[in-house]
C-alpha positions in Angstrom: 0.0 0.0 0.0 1.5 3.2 -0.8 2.0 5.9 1.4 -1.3 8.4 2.2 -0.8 12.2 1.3 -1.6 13.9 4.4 -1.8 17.6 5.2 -1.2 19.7 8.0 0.6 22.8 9.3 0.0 26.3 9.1 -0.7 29.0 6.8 0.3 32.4 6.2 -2.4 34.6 4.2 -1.5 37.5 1.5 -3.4 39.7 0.3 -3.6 42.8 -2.0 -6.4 45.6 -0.6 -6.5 48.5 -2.8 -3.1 47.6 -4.7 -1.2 47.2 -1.4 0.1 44.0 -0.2 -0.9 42.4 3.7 0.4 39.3 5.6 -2.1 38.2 8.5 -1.1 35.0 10.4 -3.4 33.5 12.3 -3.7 34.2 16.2 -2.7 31.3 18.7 -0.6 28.5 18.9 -1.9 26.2 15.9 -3.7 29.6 14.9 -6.5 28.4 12.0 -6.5 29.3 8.8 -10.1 28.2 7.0 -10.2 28.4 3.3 -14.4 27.1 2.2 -16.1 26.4 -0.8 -19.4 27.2 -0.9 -21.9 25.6 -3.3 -25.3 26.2 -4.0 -27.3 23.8 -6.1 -31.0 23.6 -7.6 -32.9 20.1 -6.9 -34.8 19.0 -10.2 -37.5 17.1 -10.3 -40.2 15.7 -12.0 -43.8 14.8 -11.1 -43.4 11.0 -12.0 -39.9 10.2 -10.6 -39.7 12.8 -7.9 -35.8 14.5 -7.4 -33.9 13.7 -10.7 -30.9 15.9 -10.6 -28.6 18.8 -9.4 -27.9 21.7 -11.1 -25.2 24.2 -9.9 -26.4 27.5 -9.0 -23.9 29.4 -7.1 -20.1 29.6 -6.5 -17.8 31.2 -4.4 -15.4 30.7 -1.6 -14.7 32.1 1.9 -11.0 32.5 3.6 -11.6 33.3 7.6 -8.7 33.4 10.4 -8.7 35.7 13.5 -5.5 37.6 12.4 -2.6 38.3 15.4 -2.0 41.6 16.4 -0.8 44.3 14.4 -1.4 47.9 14.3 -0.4 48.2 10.8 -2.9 46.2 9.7 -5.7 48.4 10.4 -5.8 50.2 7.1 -6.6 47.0 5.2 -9.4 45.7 8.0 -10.7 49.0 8.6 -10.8 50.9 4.4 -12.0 54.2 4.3 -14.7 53.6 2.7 -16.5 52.5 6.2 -15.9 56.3 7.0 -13.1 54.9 9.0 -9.9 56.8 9.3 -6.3 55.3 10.2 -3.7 57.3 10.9 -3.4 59.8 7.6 -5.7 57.5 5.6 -9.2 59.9 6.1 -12.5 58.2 6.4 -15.4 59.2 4.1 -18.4 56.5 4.4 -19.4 55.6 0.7 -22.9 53.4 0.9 -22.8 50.9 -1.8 -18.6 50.3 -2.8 -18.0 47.1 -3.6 -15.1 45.9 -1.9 -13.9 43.2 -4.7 -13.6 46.9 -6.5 -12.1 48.5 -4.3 -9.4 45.8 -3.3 -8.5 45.7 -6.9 -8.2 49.4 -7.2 -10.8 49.2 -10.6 -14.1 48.3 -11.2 -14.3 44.5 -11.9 -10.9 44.4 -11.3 -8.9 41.4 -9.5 -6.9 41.6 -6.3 -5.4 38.4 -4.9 -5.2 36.7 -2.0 -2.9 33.4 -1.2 -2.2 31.1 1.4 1.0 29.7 1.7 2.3 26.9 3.9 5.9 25.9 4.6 6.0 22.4 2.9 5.4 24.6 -0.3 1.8 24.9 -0.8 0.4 27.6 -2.8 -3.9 28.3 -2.7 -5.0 31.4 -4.6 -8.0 32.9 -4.5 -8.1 35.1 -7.9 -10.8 38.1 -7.4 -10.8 38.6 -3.1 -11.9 41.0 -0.9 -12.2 41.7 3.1 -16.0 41.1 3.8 -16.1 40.8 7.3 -14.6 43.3 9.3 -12.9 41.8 13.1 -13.9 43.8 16.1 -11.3 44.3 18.7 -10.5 43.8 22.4 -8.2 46.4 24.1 -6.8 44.7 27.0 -3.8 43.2 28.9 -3.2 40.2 27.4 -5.9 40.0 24.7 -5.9 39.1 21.0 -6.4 42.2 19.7 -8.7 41.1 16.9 -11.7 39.3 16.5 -12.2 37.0 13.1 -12.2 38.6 9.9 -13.7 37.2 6.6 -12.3 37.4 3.0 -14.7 36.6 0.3 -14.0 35.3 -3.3 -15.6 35.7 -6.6 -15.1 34.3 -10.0 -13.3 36.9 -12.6 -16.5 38.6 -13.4 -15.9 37.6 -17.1 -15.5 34.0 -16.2 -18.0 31.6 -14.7 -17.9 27.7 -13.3 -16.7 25.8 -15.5 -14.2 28.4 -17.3 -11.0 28.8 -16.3 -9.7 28.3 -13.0 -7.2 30.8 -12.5 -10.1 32.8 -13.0 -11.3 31.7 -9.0 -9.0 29.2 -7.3 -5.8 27.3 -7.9 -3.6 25.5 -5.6 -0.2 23.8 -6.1 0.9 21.2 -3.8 4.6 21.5 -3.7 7.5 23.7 -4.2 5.8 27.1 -3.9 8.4 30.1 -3.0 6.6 32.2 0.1 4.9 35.3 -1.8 5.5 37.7 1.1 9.6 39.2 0.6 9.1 41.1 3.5 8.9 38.4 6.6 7.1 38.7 9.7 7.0 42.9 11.2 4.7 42.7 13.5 3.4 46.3 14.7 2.6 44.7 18.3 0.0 46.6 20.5 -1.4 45.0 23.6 -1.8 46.6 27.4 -3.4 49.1 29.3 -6.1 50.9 27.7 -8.3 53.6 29.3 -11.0 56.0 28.2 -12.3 59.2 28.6 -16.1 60.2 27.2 -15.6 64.1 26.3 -15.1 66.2 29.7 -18.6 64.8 31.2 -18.1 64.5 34.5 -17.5 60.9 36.1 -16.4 59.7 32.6 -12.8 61.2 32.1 -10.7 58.6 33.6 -12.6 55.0 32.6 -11.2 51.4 32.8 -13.4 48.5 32.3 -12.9 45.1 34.0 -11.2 42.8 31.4 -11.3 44.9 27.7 -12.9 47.6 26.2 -14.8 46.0 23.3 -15.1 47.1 19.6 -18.0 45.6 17.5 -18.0 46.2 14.1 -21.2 45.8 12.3 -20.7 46.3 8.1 -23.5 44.4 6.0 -22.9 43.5 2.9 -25.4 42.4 0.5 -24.5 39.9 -2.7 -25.5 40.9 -6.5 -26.0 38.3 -8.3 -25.9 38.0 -12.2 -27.7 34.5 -13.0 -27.5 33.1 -9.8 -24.0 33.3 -9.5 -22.3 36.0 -6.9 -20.6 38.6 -8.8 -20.6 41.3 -6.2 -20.9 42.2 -2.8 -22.0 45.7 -2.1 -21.9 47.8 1.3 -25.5 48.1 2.4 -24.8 50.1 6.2 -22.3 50.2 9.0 -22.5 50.6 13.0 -19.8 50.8 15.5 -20.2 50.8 19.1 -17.2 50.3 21.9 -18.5 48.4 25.0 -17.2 47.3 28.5 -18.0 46.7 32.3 -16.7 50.3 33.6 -14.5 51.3 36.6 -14.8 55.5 37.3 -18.3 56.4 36.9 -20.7 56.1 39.8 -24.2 54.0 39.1 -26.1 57.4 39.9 -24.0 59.0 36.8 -24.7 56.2 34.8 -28.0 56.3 35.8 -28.7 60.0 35.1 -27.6 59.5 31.3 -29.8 56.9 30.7 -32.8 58.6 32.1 -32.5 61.3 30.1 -33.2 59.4 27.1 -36.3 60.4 25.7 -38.9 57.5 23.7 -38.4 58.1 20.1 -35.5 60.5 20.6 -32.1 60.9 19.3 -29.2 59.2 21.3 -26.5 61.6 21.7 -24.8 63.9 24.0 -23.6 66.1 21.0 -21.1 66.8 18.5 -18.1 67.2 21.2 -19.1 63.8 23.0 -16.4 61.8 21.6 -15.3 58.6 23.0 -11.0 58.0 23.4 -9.8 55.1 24.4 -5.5 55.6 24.8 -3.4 52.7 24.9 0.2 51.4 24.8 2.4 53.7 22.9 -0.3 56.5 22.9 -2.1 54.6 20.5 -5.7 56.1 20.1 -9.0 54.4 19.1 -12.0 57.6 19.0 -15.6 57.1 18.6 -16.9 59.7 17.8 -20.4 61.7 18.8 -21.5 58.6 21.2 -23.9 58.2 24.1 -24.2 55.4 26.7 -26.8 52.5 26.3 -27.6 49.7 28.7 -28.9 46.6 26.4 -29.7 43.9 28.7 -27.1 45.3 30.9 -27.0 47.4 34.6 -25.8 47.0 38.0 -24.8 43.6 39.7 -24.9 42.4 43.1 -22.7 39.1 44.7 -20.8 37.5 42.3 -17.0 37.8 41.5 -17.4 40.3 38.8 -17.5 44.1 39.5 -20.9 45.2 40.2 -21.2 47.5 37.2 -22.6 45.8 34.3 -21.4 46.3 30.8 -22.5 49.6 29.0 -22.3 50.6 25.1 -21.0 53.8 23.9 -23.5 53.7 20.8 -22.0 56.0 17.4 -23.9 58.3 15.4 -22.9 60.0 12.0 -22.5 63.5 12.0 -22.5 65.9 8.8 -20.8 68.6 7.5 -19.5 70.3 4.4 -21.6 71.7 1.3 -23.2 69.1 0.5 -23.3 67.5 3.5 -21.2 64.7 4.0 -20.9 61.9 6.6 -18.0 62.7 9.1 -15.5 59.8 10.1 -17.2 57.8 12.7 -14.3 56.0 14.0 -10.8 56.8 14.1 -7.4 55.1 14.8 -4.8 57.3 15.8 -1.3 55.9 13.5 
């Protein structure tokens, strides 16, 4: 019997986001690297026989790993197009990109994405783009990043059954590493505090374990006989959470009850959340207000007895026409 071909080991990921070249490696020992195909398929069938056949309907794939920590990453997870700004790259929110677009750096353009393992294995994902945006944990001793998704398409003048450097080729041996660079991290991990504008009580926050970014970009898929050609942005929400050490339950309490049914949450255009960190790093959120959802005050227990509370985003405008304002910012 002749010897089984077995894989394992890691992989590095590469990829190109608006013409410029990223390496992500996956977080952890044995970090995990997850490269999917995803099918979709009709069921024919007939009145006599019942199900006869499938037909294939849809055809994409999906790359996923929770990416280790790196500051200079942020510009590729974080595009400006989410009206995100990092560092000198300025945010300006732009409803309905399409981020296989944008990656490329022209319309129906390709950008590509690889994984790479050290026994020389080579997977390439032709026409890719970041589609799921990682939230974060600021913390001692946390991951910084939550799991990020990168989506890909067929060339959009190709289809299943065409060519297949047009969507996904691999080679299983003696593949040179893409990335010339090697591993620089830009490592960021520590103490992190936070200040909500000058509103008394709020000026000198910590929180218990992390202060928690979520991230919440939809994406809806355009699809051109079936088959998934695009992805375009639909809306985005940001909103920084955590269990907070500095302000008293009664100033807590008097923010929330001054929210009004049907009202605007917002304390105003100064109310900006900033969260400094290790190295003067800076994450801002700006315009925000406190919510409690399914959250309050805690009594017994081993954790501290304030519960967890959202600082909730808004977007502000400005300009002639008006345009959205950044709505979070990394400092660089």
């Amino acid at each position: 019997m002749s010897a089984q071909t077995v894989y394992s080991g890691p992989g590095k990921v590469r990829s190109t986001i608006a013409t410029n070249p990223y390496n992500f490696h996956a977080e952890g020992e044995n970090g995990k690297v997850d490269l999917k195909i995803l099918e979709k398929r009709d069921q024919r069938s007939t009145g006599t026989f019942g199900y006869i056949r499938s037909t294939l309907a849809d055809q994409m794939a999906e790359l996923t790993l929770t990416p280790f920590d790196s500051w200079a990453l942020l510009p590729a997870l974080f595009p400006t197009y989410l009206g995100v700004t990092t560092g000198s790259n300025t945010g300006a929110l732009v409803i309905g990109t399409r981020p296989h677009d944008y990656a490329a750096g022209s319309v129906s353009g390709k950008a590509v994405t690889t994984v790479w393992t050290p026994d020389g294995r080579l997977y390439t994902l032709a026409r890719s783009a970041i589609v799921q945006h990682p939230g974060m944990k600021l913390g001692v001793g946390q991951p910084l990043f939550d799991a990020m998704k990168i989506a890909g398409l067929w060339d959009a003048a190709d289809a299943p059954g065409g060519t297949a450097a047009n969507f996904l080729t691999n080679t299983e041996s003696g593949s040179s590493d893409p990335d010339t660079v090697g591993f620089t991290p830009d490592f960021v991990n520590g103490h992190w505090t936070g200040a909500w504008a000058a509103l008394t009580g709020f000026t000198a926050m910590e929180v218990e374990d992390f202060w928690q970014l979520q991230v919440q970009a939809k994406y809806s898929t355009l699809t051109i006989q079936k088959l998934s050609r695009h992805l375009k942005l639909d809306s985005v929400e940001f909103m920084i959470k955590g269990r907070l050490a500095g302000p008293t339950h009664t100033q807590i309490l008097a923010k929330i009850l001054a929210h009004t049914l049907g009202g605007a949450l917002g304390e105003g255009t100064a109310a900006d959340l900033i969260l400094t960190g290790p190295g003067s790093k800076t994450v801002t959120l700006k315009d925000c207000e406190i919510f409690l959802d399914n959250s309050g005050f805690e009594f017994g227990g081993t954790k501290l007895g304030t519960g967890e509370v959202a600082f909730v985003s808004r977007i502000d405008f400005s300009g002639s026409p008006d345009a959205p304002q950044p709505a979070l910012i990394f400092s660089a």
